[in-house]
C-alpha positions as CSV (number, residue, x, y, z in Angstrom):
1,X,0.0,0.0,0.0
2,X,3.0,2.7,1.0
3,X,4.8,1.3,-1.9
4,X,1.7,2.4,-4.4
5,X,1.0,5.6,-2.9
6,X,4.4,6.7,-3.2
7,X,4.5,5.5,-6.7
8,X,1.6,7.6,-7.5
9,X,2.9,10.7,-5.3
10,X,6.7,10.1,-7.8
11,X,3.9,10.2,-10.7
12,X,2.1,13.4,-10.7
13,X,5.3,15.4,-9.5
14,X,6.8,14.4,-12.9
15,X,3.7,15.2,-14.6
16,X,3.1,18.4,-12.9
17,X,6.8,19.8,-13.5
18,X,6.3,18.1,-17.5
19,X,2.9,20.5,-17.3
20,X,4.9,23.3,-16.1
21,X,7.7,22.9,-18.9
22,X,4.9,23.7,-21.5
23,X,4.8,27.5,-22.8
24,X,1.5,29.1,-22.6
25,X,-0.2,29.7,-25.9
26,X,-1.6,33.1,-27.3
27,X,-3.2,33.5,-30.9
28,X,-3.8,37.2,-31.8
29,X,-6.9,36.5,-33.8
30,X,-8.7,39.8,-32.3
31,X,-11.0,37.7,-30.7
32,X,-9.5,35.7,-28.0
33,X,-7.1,32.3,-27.3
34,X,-7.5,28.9,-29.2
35,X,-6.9,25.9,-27.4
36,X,-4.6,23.4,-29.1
37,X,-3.9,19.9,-27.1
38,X,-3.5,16.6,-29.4
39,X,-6.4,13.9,-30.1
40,X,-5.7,11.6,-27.6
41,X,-4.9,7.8,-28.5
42,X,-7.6,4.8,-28.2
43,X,-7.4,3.7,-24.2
44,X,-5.6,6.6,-23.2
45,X,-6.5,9.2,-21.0
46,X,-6.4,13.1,-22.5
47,X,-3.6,14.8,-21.3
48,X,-3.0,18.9,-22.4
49,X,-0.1,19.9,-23.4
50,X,-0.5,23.5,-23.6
51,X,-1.6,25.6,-20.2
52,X,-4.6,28.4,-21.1
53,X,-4.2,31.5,-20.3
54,X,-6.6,34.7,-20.5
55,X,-6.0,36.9,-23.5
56,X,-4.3,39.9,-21.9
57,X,-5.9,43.6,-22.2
58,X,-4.3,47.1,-21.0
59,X,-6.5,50.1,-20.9
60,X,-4.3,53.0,-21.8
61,X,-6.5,55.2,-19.3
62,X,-5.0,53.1,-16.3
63,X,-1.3,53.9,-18.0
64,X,-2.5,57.7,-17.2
65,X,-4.5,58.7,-20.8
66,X,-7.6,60.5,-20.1
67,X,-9.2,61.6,-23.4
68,X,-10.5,64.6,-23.4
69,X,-8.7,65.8,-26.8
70,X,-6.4,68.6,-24.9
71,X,-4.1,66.5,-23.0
72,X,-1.3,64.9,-25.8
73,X,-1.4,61.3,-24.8
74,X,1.9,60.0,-26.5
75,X,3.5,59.0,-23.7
76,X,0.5,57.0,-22.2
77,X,-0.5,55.4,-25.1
78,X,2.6,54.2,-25.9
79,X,3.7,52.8,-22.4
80,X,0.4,50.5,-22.8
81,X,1.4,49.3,-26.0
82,X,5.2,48.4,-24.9
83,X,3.7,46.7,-21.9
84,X,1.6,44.8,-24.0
85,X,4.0,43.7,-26.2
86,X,6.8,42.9,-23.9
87,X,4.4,40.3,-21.3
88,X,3.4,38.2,-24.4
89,X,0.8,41.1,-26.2
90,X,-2.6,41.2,-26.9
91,X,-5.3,44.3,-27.0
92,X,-4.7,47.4,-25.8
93,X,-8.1,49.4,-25.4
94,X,-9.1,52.4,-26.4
95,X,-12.0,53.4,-24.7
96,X,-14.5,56.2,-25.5
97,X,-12.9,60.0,-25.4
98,X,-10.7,62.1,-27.8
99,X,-7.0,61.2,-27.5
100,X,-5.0,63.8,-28.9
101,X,-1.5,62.1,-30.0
102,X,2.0,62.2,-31.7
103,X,3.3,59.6,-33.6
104,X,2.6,56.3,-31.3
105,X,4.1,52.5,-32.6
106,X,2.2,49.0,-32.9
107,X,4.3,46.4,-31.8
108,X,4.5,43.0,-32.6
109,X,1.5,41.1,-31.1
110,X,-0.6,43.8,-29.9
111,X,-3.7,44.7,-31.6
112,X,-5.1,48.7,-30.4
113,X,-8.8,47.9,-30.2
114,X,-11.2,51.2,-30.1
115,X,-14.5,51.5,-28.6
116,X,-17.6,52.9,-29.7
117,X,-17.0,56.5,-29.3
118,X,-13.4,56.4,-29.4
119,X,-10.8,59.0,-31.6
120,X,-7.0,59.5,-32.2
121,X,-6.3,63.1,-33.1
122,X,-3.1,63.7,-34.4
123,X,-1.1,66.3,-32.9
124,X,-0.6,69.3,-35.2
125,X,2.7,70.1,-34.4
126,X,5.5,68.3,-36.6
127,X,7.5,67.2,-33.8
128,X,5.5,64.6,-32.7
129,X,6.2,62.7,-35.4
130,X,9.7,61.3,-35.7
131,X,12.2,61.1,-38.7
132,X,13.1,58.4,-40.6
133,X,13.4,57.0,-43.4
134,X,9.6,56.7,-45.0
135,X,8.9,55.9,-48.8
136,X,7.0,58.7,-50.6
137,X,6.5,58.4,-54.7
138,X,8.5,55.2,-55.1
139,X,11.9,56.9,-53.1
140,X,13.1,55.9,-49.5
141,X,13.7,59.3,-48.1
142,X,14.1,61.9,-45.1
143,X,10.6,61.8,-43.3
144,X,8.0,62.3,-40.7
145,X,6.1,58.8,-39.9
146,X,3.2,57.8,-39.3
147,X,0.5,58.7,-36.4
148,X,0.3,55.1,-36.1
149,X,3.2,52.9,-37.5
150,X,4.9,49.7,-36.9
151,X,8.5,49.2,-38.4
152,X,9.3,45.1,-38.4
153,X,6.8,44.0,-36.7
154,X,4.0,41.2,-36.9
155,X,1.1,40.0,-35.7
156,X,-0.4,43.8,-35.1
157,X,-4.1,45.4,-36.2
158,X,-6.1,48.1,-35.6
159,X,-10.0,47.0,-34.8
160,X,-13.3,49.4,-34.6
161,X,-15.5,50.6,-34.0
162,X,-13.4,54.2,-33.7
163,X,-12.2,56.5,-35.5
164,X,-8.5,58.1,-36.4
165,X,-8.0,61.6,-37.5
166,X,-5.4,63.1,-38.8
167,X,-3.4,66.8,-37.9
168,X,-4.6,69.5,-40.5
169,X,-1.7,70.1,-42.2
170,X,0.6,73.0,-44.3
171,X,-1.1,72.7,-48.3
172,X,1.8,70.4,-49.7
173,X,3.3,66.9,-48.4
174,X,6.3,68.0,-47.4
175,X,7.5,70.0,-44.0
176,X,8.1,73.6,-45.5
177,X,11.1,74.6,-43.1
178,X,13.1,71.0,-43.8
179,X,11.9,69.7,-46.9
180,X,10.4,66.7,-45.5
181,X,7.6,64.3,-45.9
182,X,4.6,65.0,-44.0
183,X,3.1,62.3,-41.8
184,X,0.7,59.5,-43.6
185,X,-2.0,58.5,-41.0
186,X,-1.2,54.8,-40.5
187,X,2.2,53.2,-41.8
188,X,3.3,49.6,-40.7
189,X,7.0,48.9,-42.6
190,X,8.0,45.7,-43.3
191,X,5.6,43.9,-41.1
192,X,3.8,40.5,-41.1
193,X,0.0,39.3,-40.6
194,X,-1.4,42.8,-40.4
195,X,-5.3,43.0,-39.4
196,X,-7.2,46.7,-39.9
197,X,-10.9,46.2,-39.1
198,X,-14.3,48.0,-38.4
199,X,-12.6,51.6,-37.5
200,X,-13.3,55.1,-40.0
201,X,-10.4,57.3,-40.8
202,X,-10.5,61.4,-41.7
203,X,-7.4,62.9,-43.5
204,X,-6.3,66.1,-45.2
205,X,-3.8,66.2,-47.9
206,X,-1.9,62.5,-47.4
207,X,-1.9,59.0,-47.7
208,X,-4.1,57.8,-44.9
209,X,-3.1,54.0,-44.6
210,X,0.2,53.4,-46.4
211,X,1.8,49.8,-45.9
212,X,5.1,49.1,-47.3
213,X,7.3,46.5,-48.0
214,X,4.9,44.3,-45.6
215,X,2.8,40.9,-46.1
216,X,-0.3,39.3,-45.6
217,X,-2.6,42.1,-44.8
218,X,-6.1,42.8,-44.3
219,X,-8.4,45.9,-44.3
220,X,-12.2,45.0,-43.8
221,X,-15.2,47.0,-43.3
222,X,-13.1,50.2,-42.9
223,X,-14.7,53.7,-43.9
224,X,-11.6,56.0,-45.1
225,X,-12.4,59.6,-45.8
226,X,-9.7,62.5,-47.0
227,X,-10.0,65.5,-48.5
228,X,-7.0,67.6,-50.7
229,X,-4.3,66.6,-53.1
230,X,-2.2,63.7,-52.4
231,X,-5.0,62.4,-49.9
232,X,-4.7,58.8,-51.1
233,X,-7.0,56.6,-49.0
234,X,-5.0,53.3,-49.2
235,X,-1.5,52.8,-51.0
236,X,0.0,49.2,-51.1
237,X,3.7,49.7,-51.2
238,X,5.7,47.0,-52.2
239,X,3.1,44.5,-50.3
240,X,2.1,40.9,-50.7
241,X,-1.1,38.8,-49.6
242,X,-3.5,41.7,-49.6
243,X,-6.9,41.7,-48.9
244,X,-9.4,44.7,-49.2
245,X,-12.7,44.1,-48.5
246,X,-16.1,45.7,-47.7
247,X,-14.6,49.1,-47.3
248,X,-16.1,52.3,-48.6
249,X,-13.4,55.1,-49.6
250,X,-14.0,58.4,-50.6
251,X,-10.8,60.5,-51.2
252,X,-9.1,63.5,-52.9
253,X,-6.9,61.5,-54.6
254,X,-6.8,57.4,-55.7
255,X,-9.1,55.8,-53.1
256,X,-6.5,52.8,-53.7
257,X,-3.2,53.3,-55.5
258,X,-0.9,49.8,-55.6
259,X,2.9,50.8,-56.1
260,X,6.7,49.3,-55.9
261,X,9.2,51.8,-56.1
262,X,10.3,54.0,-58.8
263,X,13.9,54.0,-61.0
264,X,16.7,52.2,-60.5
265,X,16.5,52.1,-57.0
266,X,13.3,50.1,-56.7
267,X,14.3,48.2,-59.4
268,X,17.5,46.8,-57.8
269,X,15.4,46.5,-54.4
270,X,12.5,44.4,-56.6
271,X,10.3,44.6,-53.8
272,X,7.3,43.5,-56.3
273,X,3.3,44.7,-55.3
274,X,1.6,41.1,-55.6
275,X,-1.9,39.2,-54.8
276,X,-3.9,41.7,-54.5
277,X,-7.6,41.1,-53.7
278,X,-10.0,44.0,-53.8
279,X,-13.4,43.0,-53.7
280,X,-17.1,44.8,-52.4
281,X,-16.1,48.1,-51.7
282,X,-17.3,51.5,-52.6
283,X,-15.1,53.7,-54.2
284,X,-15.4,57.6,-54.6
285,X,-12.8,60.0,-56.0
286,X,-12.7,63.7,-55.9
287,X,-9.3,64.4,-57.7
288,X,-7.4,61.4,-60.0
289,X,-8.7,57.8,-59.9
290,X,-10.3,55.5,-58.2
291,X,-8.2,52.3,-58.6
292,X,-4.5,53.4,-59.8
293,X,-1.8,51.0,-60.3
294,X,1.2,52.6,-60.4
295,X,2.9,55.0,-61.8
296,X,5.9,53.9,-59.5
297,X,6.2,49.9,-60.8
298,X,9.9,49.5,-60.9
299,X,10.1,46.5,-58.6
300,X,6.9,45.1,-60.6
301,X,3.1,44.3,-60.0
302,X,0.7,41.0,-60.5
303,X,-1.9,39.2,-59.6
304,X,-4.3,42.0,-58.7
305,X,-8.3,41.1,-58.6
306,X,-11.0,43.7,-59.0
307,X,-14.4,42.1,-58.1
308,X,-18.0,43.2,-57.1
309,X,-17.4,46.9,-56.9
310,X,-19.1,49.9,-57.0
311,X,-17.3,53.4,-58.6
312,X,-20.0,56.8,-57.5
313,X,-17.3,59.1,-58.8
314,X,-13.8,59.8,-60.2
315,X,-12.1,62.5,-61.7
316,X,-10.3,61.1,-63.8
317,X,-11.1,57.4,-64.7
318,X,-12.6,54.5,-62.3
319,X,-9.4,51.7,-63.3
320,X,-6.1,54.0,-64.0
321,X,-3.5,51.6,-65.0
322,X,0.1,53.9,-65.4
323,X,4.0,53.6,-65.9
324,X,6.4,54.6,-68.3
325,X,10.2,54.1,-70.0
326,X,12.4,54.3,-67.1
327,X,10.6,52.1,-64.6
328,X,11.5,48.7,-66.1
329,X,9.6,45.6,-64.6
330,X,6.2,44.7,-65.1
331,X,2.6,45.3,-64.8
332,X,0.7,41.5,-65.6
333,X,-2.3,39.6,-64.3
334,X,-4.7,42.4,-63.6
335,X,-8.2,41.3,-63.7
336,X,-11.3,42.9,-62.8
337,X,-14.8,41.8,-63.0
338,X,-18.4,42.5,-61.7
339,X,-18.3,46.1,-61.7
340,X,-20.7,49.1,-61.2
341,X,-19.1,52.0,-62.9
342,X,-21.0,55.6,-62.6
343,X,-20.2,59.6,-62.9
344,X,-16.7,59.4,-63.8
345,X,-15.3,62.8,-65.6
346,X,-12.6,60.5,-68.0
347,X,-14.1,57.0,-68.9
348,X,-13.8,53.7,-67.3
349,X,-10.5,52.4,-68.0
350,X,-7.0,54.2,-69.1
351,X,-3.3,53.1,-70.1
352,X,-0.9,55.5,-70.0
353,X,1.7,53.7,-70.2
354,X,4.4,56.0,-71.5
355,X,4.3,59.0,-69.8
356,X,2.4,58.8,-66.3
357,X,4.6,60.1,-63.2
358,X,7.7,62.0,-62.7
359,X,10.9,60.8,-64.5
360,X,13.3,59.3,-62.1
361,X,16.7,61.0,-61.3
362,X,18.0,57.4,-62.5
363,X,16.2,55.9,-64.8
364,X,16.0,52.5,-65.7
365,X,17.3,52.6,-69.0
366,X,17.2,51.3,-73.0
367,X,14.6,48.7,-73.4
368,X,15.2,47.0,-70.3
369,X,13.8,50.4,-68.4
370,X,10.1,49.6,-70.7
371,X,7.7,48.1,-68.4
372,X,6.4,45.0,-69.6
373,X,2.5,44.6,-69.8
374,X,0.9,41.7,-70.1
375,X,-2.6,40.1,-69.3
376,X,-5.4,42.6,-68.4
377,X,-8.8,41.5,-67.8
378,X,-11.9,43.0,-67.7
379,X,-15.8,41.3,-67.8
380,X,-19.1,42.2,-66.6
381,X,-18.8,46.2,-66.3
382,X,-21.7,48.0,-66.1
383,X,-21.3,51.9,-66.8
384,X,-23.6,54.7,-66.9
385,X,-22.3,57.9,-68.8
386,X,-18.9,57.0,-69.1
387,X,-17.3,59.9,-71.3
388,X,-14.9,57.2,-72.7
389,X,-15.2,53.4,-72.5
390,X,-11.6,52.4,-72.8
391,X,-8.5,54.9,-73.5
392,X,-5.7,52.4,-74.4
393,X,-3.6,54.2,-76.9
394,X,-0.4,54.8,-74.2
395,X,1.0,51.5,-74.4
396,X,5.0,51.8,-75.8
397,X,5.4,49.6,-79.6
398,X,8.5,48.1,-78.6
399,X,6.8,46.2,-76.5
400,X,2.9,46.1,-76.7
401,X,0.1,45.0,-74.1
402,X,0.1,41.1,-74.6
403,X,-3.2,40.2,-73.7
404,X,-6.3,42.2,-73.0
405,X,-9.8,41.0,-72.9
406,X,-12.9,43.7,-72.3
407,X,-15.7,41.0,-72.1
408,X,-19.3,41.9,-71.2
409,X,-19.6,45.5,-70.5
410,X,-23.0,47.6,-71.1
411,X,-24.5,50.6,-70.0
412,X,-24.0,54.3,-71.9
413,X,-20.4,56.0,-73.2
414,X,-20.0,59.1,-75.3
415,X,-16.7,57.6,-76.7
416,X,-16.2,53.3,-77.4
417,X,-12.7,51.7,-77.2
418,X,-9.5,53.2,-78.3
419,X,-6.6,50.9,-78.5
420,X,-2.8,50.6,-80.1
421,X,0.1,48.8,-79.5
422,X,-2.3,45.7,-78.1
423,X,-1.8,42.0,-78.9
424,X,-4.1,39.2,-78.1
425,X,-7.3,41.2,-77.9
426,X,-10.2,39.3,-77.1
427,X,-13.6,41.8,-77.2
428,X,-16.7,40.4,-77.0
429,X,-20.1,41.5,-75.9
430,X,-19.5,45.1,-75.5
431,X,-23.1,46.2,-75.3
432,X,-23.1,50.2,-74.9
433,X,-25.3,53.0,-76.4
434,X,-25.0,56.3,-76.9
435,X,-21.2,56.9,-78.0
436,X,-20.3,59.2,-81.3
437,X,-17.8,57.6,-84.3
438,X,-16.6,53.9,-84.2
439,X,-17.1,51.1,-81.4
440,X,-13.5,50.5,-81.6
441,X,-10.8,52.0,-82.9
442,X,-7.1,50.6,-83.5
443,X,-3.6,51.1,-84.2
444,X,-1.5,48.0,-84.1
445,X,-4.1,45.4,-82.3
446,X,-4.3,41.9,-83.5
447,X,-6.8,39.5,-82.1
448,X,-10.6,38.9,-81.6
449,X,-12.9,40.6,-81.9
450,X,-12.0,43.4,-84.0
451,X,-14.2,43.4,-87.2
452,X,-15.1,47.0,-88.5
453,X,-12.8,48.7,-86.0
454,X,-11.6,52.0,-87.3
455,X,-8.1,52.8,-87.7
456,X,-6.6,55.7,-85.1
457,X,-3.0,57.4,-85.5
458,X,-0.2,55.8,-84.0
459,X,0.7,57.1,-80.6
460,X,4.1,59.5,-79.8
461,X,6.7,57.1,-77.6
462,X,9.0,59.6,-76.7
463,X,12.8,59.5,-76.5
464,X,14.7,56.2,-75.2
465,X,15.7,56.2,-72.0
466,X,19.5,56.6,-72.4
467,X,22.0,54.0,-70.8
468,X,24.2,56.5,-68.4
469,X,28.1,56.6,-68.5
470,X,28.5,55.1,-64.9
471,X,25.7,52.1,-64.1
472,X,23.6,53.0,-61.2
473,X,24.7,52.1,-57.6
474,X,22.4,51.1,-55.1
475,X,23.3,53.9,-51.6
C-alpha cells in the first residue's frame, strides 16, 4: 500500500513539473485564445499539453491617458502598447474620449482595439512625429512617420469601431522649413500578418493607410475619408497577400493606389506589389482615380483582382492603369470583374503607359527600363455615362500590351474603345449605347474581336531612355 501511494505521489510530480515545462499559448486572432492539445490515442487518457491563459488587455486610461482631446497622450499610449508587447501582447483598449497624440508604434503582437466613441487626433505640431526614413513616390527618403506605424513588426491590427483623425496640415506633403515628408495617418513597414478592421479614418492632404514593404494584410469593413491633393486613401507599397474588403473610400486623390518603387533604386530592391484582392467596396474620387496602379512599378506588379465593386465618382477614370520608359519591370495579371461604374469625368479604364509620373533621377534605361504589360482583364462592367469606355492608346510599340480581354460590358459612353500597340485582344459582348464615331478604334491590335474597327493614328513614344556613362549604384 505505501509502496503504491508513493509511486503515485513520484507520478504526478513528474507530470506536474512536465505541465509546467509547456509554454502558454496566445493566438492574436482579435478575438480571443484557441486551445490546441492533441487527439488523444484509443485507451488513453487526454492529457494537455498546452496551459490556457486569458488573453491579456491594457487600458491605456490606467497607463495615465484621459481623453479629453487637450491632454497629448503620446506618452501614455505608448507605455500601454510596450507593456503589452513585452508580457506576451494582446489588446490594448481604447475606450471612449478624444486622445489627442503624436506619432505612437504598434508592436508586434498587440492589436489597439477602439470602442464605440473612441478618436486618435493627431497632434498638429511636426515634432511629434519622428524622422526616418519613410517611402513617398516610389523613393526611400528623409521623413516624418506615421501617427500610427509599426516598423518590423508582426502580428499587429487596428480593430473598430473608432475613429482616427489626422493633424490639418501645411497645403503640400512635405515640411516647408526642412523639406520633409509629411506624416501618412497609418504606416506599418516591413511587417507581417497585419489586421485593420471596423474603424473610419478622416485625412487632409496625405496617404491615410500606407503599408510598405509588408505581407499578408487585411483591411475590412473600414470607412476611409480625405479631403486635398495627395489624400490617397489606401497605398499598397511593395506589399504581398493583400486583402481589401467591404470598405467604402472616398478621397481626394486614388481611393487605392498599388505601387513598388520608382527608377533604378526600386528596381535593384524588386520589392514587387503582388496578390492583391479588392473585392465589395465603394469607391469615390474627388481628384485622379479610383483604382491606380502605379505609376511607380519598378520592382513590378501582379496578380491583382478587381471584383463586385461599386465606382460613384472619379475625376479622372474608375481603373487608371500607369508607368512609363524608365521604370523597367512589369505590370501583368490584372483582372477585374463584376463592376458598377457611374459619374466618372474621364471613362472607365485608361493606359498611359508612356508617360504617367515623374521621370526618375535614375532611370531604368534602354529597353530593359520599358515596363512589360501583359494580361489585363476586364468582364461584366456596367457603366452609366462614361465619357470614354476604354483609353488604351499609351502603351509603348517596342513592347505592346500582350493580352487584353474587355468581355461583357453595357450601360452608356459618349466615346467606345480606343486601343494601339495591343496584342491578343479578345472583345466580345460590348453592349453600350450612346457613343459618337466607331465602337473601336485601332492602331496596331491583333486578335478577336476586331471586325469593323476603325483605324486611329499611331501614338508618340517619346525619346529612349539613355543607358548613363556610370551604371547605377544602389546607396
Amino acid at each position: 500500500m505505501k509502496k503504491s501511494f508513493l509511486a503515485r505521489r513520484s507520478f504526478l510530480k513528474t507530470a506536474g513539473q512536465s505541465l509546467l515545462a509547456v509554454p502558454a499559448l496566445s493566438v492574436l486572432s482579435g478575438i480571443g485564445v484557441a486551445e490546441q492539445t492533441p487527439r488523444p490515442k484509443p485507451g488513453k487518457q487526454r492529457v494537455p499539453t498546452a496551459v490556457l491563459k486569458p488573453r491579456l488587455v491594457l487600458n491605456i486610461r490606467d497607463f495615465g491617458a484621459t481623453g479629453d482631446g487637450a491632454t497629448k497622450e503620446t506618452a501614455a499610449i505608448q507605455q500601454t502598447i510596450d507593456r503589452c508587447s513585452v508580457i506576451g501582447g494582446g489588446d490594448v483598449l481604447v475606450p471612449a474620449g478624444n486622445y489627442l497624440t503624436g506619432s505612437i508604434q504598434l508592436k508586434s503582437n498587440v492589436i489597439l482595439r477602439f470602442e464605440e466613441g473612441a478618436t486618435i487626433t493627431g497632434s498638429p505640431d511636426y515634432g511629434d512625429y519622428p524622422v526616418t526614413q519613410v517611402r513617398w513616390e516610389g523613393k526611400w527618403i528623409q521623413g516624418h512617420i506615421a501617427l500610427i506605424y509599426a516598423i518590423d513588426a508582426s502580428h499587429i491590427g487596428i480593430i473598430g469601431p473608432g475613429k482616427i483623425v489626422g493633424y490639418v496640415p501645411p497645403p503640400a506633403p512635405f515640411d516647408p522649413k526642412m523639406k520633409l515628408r509629411r506624416p501618412a495617418l497609418v504606416e506599418p513597414i516591413n511587417c507581417n500578418d497585419i489586421h485593420f478592421e471596423g474603424f473610419s479614418t478622416s485625412n487632409h492632404g496625405m496617404w491615410s493607410l500606407h503599408p510598405t514593404c509588408s505581407e499578408n494584410l487585411v483591411f475590412k469593413n473600414l470607412t476611409i475619408r480625405s479631403t486635398g491633393g495627395l489624400g490617397d486613401g489606401i497605398d499598397v507599397d511593395s506589399c504581398k497577400h493583400v486583402v481589401i474588403d467591404g470598405c467604402d473610400i472616398s478621397t481626394g486623390d486614388d481611393c487605392i493606389s498599388l505601387k513598388s518603387g520608382r527608377g533604378s533604386e526600386g528596381y535593384t530592391l524588386h520589392r514587387t506589389t503582388e496578390d492583391v484582392h479588392i473585392s465589395n467596396c465603394t469607391f469615390a474620387d474627388s481628384n485622379f482615380a479610383c483604382i491606380g496602379i502605379g505609376s511607380e512599378t519598378s520592382g513590378g506588379i501582379r496578380n491583382v483582382h478587381i471584383e463586385h465593386c461599386k465606382f460613384t465618382g472619379a475625376k479622372t477614370f474608375a481603373l487608371y492603369i500607369k508607368t512609363r520608359p524608365g521604370r523597367g519591370a512589369f505590370i501583368e495579371d490584372i483582372v477585374a470583374n463584376d463592376l458598377d461604374v457611374s459619374s466618372t469625368q474621364g471613362g472607365l479604364i485608361r493606359f498611359n503607359l508612356l508617360g504617367s509620373g515623374k521621370q526618375d533621377e535614375s532611370p531604368v534605361p534602354g529597353m530593359e527600363g520599358i515596363p512589360t504589360v501583359r494580361n489585363f482583364r476586364f468582364s461584366r462592367i456596367h457603366v452609366i455615362d462614361a465619357p470614354t469606355l476604354v483609353d488604351g492608346t499609351s502603351v509603348h510599340p517596342d513592347k505592346p500590351l500582350e493580352g487584353l480581354s474587355l468581355i461583357d460590358i453595357s450601360g452608356t459612353c459618349a466615346k467606345g474603345i480606343y486601343l494601339a500597340n495591343v496584342h491578343k485582344a479578345v472583345i466580345q459582348n460590348i453592349n453600350v449605347r450612346g457613343y459618337a464615331g466607331a465602337l473601336i478604334n485601332t492602331h496596331n491590335v491583333t486578335g478577336i474581336g476586331l471586325h469593323g474597327a476603325a483605324p486611329i493614328e499611331a501614338p508618340k513614344s517619346g525619346d529612349p531612355v539613355a543607358v548613363p556613362e556610370r551604371p547605377y549604384q544602389l546607396r
